[in-house]
N, C-alpha and C positions, 0 to 999 in steps of 0.2 A: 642299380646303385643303392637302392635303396634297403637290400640284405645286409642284413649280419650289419643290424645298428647304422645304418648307409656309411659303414669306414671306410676311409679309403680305399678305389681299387684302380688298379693300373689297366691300360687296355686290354693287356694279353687276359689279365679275368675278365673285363665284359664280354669279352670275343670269345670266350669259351662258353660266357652267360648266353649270348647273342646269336650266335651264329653266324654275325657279323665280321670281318677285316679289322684287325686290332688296328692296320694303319688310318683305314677308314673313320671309324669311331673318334682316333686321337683327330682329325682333321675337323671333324664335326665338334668334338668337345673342347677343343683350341676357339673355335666362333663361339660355343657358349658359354665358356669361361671371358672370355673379351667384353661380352654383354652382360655378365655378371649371372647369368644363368645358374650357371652350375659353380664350385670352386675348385681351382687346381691347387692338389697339395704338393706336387714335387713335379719330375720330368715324368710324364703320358702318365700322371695319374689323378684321379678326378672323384671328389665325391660331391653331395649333395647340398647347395645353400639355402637359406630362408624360399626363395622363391623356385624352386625345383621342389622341394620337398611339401610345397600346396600343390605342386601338377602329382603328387603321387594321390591327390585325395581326387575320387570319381567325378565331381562339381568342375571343379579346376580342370581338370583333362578337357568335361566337356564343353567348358567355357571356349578356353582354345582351342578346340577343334570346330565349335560353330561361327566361330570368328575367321578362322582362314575359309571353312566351309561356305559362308556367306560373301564373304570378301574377297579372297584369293584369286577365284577367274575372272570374276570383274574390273577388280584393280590392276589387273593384268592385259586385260582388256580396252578399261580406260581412253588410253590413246586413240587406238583405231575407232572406238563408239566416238569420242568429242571429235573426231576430224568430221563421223559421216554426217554427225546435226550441225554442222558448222562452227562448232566451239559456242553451243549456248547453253544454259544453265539447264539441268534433268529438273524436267517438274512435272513430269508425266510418267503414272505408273504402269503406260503403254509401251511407252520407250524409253527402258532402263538398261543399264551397263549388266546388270545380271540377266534380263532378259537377252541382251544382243551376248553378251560372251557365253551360254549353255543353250543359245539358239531355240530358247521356248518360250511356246506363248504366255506363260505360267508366271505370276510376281513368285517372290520369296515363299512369303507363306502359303501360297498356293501350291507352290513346290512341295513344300514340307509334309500336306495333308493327302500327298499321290500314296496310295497304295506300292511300297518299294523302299518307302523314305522312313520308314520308322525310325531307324538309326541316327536320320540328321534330327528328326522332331524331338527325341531323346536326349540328344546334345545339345536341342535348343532350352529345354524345358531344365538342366541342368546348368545352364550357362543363366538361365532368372535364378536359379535359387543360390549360384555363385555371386552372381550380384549383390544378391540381399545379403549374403552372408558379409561381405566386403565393407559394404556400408550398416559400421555398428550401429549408427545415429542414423532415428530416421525424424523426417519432418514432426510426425506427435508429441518426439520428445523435446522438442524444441520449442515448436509452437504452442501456445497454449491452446489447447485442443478442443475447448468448449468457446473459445471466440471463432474459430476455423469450423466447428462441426455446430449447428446448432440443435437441440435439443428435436429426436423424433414425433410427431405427430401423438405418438400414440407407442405403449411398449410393445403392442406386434406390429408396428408401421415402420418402416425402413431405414435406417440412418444412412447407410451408407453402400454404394451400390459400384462394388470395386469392376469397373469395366476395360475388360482385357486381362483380368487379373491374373493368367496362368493358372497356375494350383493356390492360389490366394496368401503365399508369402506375408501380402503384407496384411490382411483379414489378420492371419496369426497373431502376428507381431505389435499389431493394434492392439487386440484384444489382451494378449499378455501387458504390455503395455496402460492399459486403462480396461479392467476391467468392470468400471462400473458406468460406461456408457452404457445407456438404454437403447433397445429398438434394435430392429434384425440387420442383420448384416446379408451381406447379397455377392456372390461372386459369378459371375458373366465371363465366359469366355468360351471359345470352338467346343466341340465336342472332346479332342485330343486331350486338350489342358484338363477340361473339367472333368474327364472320366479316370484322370492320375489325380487329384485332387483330392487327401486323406486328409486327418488330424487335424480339423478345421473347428473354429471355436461350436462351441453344441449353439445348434440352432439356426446356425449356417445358414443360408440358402444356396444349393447351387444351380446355374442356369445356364444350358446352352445357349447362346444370343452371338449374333454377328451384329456389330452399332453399323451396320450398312442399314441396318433395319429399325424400324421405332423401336422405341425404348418401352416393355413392358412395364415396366416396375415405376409407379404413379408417385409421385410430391416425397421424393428420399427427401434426406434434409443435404444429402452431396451426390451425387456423380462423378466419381474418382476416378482419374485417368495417370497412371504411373508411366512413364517412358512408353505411351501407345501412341501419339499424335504425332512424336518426332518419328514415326516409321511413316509416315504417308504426306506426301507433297498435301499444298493449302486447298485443293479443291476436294481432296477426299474429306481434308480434316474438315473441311463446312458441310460437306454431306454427314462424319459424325457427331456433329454436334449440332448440327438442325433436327437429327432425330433423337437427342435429346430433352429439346426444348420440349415439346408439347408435354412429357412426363414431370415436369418441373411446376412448381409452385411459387407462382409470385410472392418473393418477402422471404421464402421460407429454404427454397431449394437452391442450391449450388453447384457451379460444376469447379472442382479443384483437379488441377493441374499439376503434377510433381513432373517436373522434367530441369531440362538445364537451360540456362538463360546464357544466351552469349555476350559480356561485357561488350559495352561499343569499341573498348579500343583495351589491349592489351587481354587479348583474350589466352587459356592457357591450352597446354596437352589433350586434357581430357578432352574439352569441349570441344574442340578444332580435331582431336583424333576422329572423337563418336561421328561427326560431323560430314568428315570423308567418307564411314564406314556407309552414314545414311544417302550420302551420293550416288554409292556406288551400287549398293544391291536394293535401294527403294525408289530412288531418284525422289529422296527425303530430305529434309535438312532438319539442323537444330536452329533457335531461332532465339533474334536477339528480345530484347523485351517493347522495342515498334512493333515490331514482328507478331508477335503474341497482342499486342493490341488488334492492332490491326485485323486482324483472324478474327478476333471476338465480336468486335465492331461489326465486322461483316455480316455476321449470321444474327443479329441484335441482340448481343452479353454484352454488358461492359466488365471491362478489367476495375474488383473492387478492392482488392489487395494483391500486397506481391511482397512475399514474408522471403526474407533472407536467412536461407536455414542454419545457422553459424556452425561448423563442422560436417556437415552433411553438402556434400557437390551438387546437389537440385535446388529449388525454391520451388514453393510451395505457392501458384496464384490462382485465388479469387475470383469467379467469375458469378454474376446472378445476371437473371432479366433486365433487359433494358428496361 
């Protein structure tokens, strides 16, 4: 669709593009024009709108293809997994809907890092940098960044210590964004992400690290966690943020949280979509802002702000030493 300026073309052209059933295609293209996917200009003929013409960019493709790839057997699944636990809530990353619908002992990310899987970790790693792309606003520009970040120990001492960060997107975006914060910047994440990890501001640090494990990297002034904690039910997330604490520095160190907060009543799309997405292939959830207390309280942080990021779908919360 996307030839020859994506003009118009009828089915009998994609079917000679395709090698598909011109009547085939028009049945397919009738459901994605109804869903506003594509647009139909006349009878069986169809070109390109606003949102088809993002899936032609490589990001996009891989967005939605690790979206049904993660989602797809599980949610499919669904049914028959909640009858065998007896209709109780997935908070175990032993017994998940994607473990019981691909019949492996294997979580998500576990999957991903099998020798075979390159193709989905590909699409996963392109599906973070689709995100970022989406959301033009990010928390820094909103918040003011020197009340939220406080000033590094020292100019080779750590500010901020992006953990899970993929290829450090938001390191990036930081740094373009405020280039005159002090102190090293620190990106953490599997071997996978950090060895695709280019273009990163000079001076970078990168670090193979799984947070199942202590936290290397001594008194940052933050410990950044970007949509990492909504992947993992509440007893992982206290094993990762227990071994954050002893790297932390009383007064000085923080752990910030960028995720989504569930409104108690009236909550929307996005947040109720992600929500299912994390049910289904983490036995994860998103969490309302008790939720997010409570978590903290647990492992001894208190919750010390909870910044409402005006234009940007996360907030951005505050955590230090009790």
């Amino acid at each position: 669709m996307a030839k020859d300026n994506a003009s118009p073309k009828s089915v009998e052209q994609l079917a000679k593009m395709t090698g598909a059933e011109a009547r085939l295609l028009d049945r397919f293209l009738r459901v994605l024009a109804a869903d506003r996917m594509v647009e139909e200009t006349g009878s069986s003929e169809y070109t390109l709108n606003g949102f088809s013409t993002l899936l032609t960019q490589e990001i996009y493709q891989g967005l939605l293809i690790d979206c049904i790839d993660a989602s797809g057997l599980p949610t499919a699944a669904l049914p028959e997994y909640l009858k065998s636990t007896g209709y109780k809530n997935p908070i175990s990353k032993d017994e998940s809907a994607w473990k019981f619908a691909l019949k492996t002992p294997l979580s998500y990310f576990e999957y991903l890092a099998q020798p075979g899987q390159e193709y989905r970790l590909r699409n996963f790693n392109l599906h973070m940098t689709a995100k970022n792309e989406i959301y033009t606003q990010r928390w820094f520009e909103v918040v003011p960044v020197h009340e939220a970040l406080r000033p590094s120990l020292g100019p080779d001492s750590p500010l901020i210590v992006d953990v899970g960060g993929n290829v450090g997107h938001d390191l990036i975006a930081l740094h373009e964004a405020h280039p005159e914060l002090k102190g090293k910047l620190v990106l953490q994440d599997l071997p996978g992400p950090i060895a695709q990890a280019t273009n990163l501001p000079a001076g970078t640090e990168k670090m193979e690290y799984s947070f199942f494990t202590p936290q290397p990297v001594k008194e940052a002034s933050a410990y950044y966690f970007h949509q990492v904690l909504h992947d993992w039910p509440d007893d992982k997330c206290r094993e990762i943020l227990k071994n954050q604490i002893p790297a932390m520095k009383k007064g000085h160190s923080k752990i910030l949280i960028d995720d989504l907060v569930i409104p108690d009543q009236g909550a929307g799309w996005l947040e109720t979509g992600i929500d299912m997405l994390m049910l289904t292939t983490h036995s994860a959830q998103e969490r309302t802002q008790a939720d997010w207390r409570s978590l903290l309280d647990s492992v001894g942080l208190k919750m010390t702000k909870l910044w409402d990021c005006k234009g940007y779908p996360f907030k951005l919360i505050e955590a230090e030493l009790a």
